[in-house]
C-alpha positions as CSV (number, residue, x, y, z in Angstrom):
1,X,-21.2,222.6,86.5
2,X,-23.4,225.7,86.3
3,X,-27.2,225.2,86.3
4,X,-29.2,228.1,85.6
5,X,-32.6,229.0,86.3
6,X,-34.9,228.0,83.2
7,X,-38.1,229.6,82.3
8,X,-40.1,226.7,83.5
9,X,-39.3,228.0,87.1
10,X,-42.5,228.4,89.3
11,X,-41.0,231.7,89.8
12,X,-41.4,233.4,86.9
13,X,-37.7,235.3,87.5
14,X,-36.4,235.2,83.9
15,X,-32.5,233.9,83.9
16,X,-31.6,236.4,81.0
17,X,-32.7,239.3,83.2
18,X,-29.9,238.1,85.6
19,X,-26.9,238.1,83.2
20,X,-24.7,241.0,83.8
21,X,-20.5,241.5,84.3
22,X,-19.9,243.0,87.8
23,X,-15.7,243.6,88.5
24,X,-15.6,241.7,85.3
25,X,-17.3,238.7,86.3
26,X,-20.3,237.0,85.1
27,X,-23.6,237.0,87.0
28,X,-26.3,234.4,86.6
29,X,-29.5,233.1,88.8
30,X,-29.6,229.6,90.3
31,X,-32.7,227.8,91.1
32,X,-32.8,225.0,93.6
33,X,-35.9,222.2,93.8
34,X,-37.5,219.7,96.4
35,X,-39.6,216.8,95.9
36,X,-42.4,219.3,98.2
37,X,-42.5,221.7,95.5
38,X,-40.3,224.5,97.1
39,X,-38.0,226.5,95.0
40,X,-35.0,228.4,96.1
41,X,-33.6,231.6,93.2
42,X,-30.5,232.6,94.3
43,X,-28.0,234.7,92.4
44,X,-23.8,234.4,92.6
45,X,-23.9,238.5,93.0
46,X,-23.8,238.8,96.6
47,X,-25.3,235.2,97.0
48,X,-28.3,236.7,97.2
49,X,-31.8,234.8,97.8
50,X,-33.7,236.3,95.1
51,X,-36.8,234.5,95.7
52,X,-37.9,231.6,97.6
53,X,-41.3,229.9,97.3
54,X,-43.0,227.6,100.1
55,X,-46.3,226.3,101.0
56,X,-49.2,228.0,102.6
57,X,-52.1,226.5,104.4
58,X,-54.0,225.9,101.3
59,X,-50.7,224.4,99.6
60,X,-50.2,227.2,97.6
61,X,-47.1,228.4,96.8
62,X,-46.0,231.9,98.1
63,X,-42.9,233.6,97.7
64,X,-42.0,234.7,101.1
65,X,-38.6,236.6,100.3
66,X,-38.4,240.5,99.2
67,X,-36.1,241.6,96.3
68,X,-36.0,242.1,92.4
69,X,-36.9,240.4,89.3
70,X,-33.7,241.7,87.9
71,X,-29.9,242.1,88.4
72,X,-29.7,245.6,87.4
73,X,-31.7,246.8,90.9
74,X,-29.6,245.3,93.1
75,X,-26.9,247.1,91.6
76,X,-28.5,250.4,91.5
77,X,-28.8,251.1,95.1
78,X,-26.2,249.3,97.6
79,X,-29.0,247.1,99.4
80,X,-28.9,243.5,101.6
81,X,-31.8,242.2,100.3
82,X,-30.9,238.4,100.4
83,X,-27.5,238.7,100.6
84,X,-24.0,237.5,102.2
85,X,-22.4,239.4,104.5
86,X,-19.0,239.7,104.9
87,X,-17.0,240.0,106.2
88,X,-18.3,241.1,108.5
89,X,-21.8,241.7,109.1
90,X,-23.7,244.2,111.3
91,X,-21.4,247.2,112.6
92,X,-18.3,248.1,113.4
93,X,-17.7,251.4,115.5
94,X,-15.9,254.5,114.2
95,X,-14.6,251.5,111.5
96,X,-11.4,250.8,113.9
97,X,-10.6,247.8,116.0
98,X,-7.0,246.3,117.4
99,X,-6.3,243.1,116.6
100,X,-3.1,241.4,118.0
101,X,-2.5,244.7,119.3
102,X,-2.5,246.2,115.6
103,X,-5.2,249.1,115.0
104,X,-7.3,247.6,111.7
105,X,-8.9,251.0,110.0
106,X,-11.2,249.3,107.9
107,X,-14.0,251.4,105.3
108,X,-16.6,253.8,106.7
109,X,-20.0,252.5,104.9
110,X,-22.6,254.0,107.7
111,X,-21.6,257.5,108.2
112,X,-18.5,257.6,110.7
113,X,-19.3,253.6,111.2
114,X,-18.7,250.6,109.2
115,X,-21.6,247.9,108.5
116,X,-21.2,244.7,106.2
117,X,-18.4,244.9,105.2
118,X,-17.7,248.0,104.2
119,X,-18.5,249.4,100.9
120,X,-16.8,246.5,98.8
121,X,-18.3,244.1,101.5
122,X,-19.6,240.6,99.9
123,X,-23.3,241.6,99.1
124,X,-21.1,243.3,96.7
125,X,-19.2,240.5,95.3
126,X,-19.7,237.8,92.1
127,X,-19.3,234.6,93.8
128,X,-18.3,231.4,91.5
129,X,-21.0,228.8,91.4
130,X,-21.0,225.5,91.0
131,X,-24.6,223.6,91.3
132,X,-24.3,220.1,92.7
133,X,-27.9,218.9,92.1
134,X,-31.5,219.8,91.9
135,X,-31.1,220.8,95.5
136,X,-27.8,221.7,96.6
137,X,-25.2,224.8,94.8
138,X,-21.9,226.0,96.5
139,X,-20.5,229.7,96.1
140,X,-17.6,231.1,96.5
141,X,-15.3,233.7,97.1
142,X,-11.7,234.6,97.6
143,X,-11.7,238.3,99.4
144,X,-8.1,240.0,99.2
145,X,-5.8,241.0,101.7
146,X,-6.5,244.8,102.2
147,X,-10.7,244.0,101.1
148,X,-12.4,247.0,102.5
149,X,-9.2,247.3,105.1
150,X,-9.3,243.9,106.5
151,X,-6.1,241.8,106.2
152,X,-5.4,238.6,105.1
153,X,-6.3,236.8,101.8
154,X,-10.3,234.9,102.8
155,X,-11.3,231.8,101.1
156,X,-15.1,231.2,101.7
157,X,-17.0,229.0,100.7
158,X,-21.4,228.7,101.2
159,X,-23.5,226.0,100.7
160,X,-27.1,225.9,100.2
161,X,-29.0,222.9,100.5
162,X,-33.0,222.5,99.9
163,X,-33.9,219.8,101.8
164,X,-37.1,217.4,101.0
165,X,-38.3,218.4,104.7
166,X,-38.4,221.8,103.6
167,X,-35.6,223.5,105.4
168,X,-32.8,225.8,103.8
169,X,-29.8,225.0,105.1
170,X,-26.6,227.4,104.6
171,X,-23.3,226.3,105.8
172,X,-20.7,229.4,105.9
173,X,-16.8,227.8,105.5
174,X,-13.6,230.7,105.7
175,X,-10.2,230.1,105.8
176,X,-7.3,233.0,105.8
177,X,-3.5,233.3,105.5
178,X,-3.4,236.1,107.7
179,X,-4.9,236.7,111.4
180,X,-8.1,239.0,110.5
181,X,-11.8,238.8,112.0
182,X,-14.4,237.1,110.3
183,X,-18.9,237.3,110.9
184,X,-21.1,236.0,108.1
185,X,-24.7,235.7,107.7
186,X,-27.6,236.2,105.6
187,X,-29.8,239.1,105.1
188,X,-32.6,237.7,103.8
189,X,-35.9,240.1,104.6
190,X,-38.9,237.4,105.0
191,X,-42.8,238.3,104.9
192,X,-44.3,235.2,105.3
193,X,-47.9,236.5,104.3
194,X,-46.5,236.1,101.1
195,X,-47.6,239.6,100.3
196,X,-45.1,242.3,100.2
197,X,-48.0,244.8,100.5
198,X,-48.7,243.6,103.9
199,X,-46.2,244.3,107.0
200,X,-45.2,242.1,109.3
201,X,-46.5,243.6,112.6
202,X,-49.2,240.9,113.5
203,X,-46.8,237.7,112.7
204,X,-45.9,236.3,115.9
205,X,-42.3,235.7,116.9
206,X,-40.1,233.2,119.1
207,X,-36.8,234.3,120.2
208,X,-35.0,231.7,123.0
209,X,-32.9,234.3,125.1
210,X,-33.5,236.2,128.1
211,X,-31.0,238.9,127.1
212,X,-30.0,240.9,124.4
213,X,-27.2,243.9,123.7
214,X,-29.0,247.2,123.7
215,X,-27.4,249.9,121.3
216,X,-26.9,253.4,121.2
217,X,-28.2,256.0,118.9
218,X,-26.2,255.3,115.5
219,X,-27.7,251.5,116.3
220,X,-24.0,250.9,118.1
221,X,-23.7,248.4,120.7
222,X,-22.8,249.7,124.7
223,X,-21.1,246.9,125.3
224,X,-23.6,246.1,127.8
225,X,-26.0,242.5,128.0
226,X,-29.5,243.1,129.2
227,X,-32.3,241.1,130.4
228,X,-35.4,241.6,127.8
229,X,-37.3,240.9,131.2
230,X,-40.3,243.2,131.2
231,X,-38.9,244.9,128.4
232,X,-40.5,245.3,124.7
233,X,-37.6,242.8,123.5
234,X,-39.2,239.9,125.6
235,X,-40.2,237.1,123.2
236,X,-39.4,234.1,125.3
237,X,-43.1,233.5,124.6
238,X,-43.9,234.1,121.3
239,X,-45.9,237.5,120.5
240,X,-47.2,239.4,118.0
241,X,-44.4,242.0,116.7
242,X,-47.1,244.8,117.3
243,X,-48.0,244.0,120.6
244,X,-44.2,243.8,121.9
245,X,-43.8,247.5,119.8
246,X,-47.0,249.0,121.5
247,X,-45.8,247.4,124.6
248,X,-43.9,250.2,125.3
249,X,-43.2,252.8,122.0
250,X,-41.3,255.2,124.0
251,X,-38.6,253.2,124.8
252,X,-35.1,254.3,123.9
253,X,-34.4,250.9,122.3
254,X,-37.4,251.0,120.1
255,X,-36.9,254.6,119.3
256,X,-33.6,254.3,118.1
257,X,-33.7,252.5,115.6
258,X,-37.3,253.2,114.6
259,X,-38.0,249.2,115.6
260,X,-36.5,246.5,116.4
261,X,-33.1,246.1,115.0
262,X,-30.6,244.0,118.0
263,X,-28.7,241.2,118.9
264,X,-30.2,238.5,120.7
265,X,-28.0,236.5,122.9
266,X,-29.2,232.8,122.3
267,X,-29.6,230.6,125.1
268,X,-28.8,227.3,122.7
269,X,-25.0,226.7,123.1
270,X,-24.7,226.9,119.5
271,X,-27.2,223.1,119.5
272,X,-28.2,222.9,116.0
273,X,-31.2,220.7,117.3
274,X,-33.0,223.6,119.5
275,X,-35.0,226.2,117.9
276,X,-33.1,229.7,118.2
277,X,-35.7,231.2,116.8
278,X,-39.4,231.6,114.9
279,X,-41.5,233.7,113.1
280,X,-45.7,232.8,112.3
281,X,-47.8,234.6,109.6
282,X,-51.3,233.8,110.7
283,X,-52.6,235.0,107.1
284,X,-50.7,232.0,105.3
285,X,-50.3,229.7,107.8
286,X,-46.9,229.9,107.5
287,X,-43.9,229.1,110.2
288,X,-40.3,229.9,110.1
289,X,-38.2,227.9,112.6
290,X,-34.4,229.3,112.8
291,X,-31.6,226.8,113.9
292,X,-28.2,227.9,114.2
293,X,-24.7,227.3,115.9
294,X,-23.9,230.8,116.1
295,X,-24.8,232.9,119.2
296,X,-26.6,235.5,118.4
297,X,-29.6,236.4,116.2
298,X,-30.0,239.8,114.7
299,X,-33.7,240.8,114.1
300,X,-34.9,243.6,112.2
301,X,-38.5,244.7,111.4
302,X,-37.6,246.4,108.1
303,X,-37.2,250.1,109.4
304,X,-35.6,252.1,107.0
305,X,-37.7,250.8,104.5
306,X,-39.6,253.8,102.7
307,X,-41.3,252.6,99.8
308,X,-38.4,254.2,97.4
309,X,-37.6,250.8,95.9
310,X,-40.0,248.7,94.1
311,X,-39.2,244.9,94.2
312,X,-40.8,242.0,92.4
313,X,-44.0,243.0,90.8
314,X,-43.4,246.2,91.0
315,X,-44.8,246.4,94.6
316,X,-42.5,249.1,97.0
317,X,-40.8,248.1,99.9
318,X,-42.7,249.4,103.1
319,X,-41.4,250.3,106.9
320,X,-42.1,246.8,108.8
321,X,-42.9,244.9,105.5
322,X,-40.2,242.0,106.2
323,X,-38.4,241.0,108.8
324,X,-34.7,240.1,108.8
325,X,-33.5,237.0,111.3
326,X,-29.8,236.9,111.2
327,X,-27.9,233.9,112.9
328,X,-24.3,235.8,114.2
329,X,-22.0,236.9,116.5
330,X,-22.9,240.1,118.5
331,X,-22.4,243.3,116.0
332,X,-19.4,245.2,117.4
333,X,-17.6,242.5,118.7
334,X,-14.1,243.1,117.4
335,X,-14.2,246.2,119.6
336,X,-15.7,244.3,122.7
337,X,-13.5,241.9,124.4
338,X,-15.1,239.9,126.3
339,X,-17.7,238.8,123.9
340,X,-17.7,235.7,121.6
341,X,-14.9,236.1,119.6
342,X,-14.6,236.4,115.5
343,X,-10.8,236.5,115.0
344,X,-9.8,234.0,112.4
345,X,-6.4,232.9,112.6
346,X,-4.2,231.3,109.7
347,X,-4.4,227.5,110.0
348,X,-8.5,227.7,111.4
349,X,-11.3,227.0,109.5
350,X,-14.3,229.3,110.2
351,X,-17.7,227.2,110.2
352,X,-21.0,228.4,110.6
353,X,-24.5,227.2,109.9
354,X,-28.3,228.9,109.8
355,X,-31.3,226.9,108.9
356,X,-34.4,228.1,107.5
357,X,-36.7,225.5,108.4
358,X,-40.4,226.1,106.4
359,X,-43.9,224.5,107.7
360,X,-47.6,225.0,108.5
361,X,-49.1,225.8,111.7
């Protein structure tokens, strides 16, 4: 059954401006509805959450997710915003890892580096959709053996469900006939003020871990797990973004990457019940509480943005106007042994699940 997002959506995203044929196959935009008035826009071409709308403080509704109003500029410009990725997300160095003592050579997307995926990673990819209710629609995917380099033929499946409590939930499902590493999440770049003109500096995060894996200059993991102790990645209490920045602006880390843009090692044993992680605009009123099963959290302030790309009402995309909060494992991690691992053998069944979980404070 395929449900498609009518013109009565609080939106105002128009379903026709969605229709295109990517690799030959159809693209269309979803909608998904709670009894609390949320709506969730998501299209099958990359998965991608196109818009989603929650309550403010005043009960208005905002739409707290950057992208498009149509399908044609997400294809202009290979971009993340809202999307899948897979299959692996985050970076891979020099685009080489062993695996059972075979060297994988996989596509070089990120100069001599690999990130998402690849080129013909999933953010590129029509999914099939089938909407179960109102609330709930499934996507999916089968990724060839050879995809971007990676072996093994990849059946995944993702579910999103809008629950009447408010909270996005997106359970990740792979399976593979062929020994090959898999890392999904989804890049969705939130600005909870509702206001893409507005950056995200003064919204005040949560992150639960005391360490994190510092990178190198081409935004590479060491290999090393630090303690954010006394450090500008410290937000085992929650602080304001621009604080935590102006903490200390000369530090490698920050300068890097122009921000913050790392892995956060979770200290929640993969519980779905602890909060992982949050994120307060205190211009709506609005709180995002992250819950996962994965063990790490990728946060990025929106770096690269540089106002070349207009989204939704025309309004350009700004440096630190959204903030991404990605439930994974650590980014190079096929390359770094010792570290959570995200080999998928034939016969497994990769699950994963990231909850975006809406209220007022």
């Amino acid at each position: 059954m395929q449900k498609i997002l009518d013109s009565k959506a609080k939106s105002d995203l128009k379903s026709a401006n969605f229709k295109a044929l990517v690799n030959g196959d159809s693209t269309h935009l979803y909608v998904l509805r709670n009894t609390k008035g949320m709506e969730v826009s998501i299209t099958n071409y990359g998965g991608r959450i196109v818009s989603l709308l929650a309550p403010d403080k005043n009960g208005k509704l905002l739409d707290v997710v950057l992208g498009f109003d149509n399908i044609q500029d997400y294809l202009a410009k290979p971009n993340s915003f809202g999307a899948i990725m897979g299959r692996v997300t985050n970076r891979i160095a020099n685009g080489t890892f062993l695996l059972n003592g075979d060297t994988i050579k996989i596509d070089k997307n990120n100069g001599q580096h690999a990130i998402h995926g690849g080129s013909k990673g999933w953010r590129q990819q029509v999914f099939r959709g089938s909407q179960l209710s109102d609330s709930v629609l499934v996507l999916s995917y089968l990724s060839p053996d050879g995809e971007s380099g990676f072996p093994g033929n990849v059946k995944v499946k993702v579910r999103y469900t809008l629950t009447n409590e408010n909270a996005l939930i997106i359970n990740y499902e792979a399976e593979t006939d062929k020994s090959t590493v898999i890392n999904l999440t989804n890049h969705s770049f939130f600005n909870l003020s509702g206001n893409p003109q507005k950056t995200v500096l003064d919204d005040i995060l949560f992150v639960r871990a005391k360490h994190f894996t510092p990178v190198d200059s081409n935004a590479i993991p060491t290999g090393e797990i630090r303690s954010v102790s006394n450090t500008p990645f410290d937000f085992t209490v929650p602080t304001s973004i621009r604080s935590a920045i102006n903490r200390d602006s000369t530090h490698k880390q920050l300068v890097f990457v122009s921000g913050l843009d790392h892995n956060w090692i979770l200290d929640t044993d993969g519980n779905l019940e602890i909060p992982a992680a949050s994120v307060y605009s205190p211009t709506s009123g609005i709180k995002l509480t992250v819950f996962t099963n994965e063990p790490g959290l990728q946060v990025y302030t929106g770096n690269t943005l540089d106002k070349t790309q207009k989204g939704k009402d025309n309004i350009p995309f700004q440096k630190y106007g959204a903030i991404c909060l990605e439930t994974q494992h650590f980014p190079d991690t096929p390359n770094q042994p010792t570290w959570p691992s995200v080999t998928l053998n034939p016969g497994e069944q990769y699950k994963s699940t990231c909850i975006y979980q809406f209220s007022i404070e």
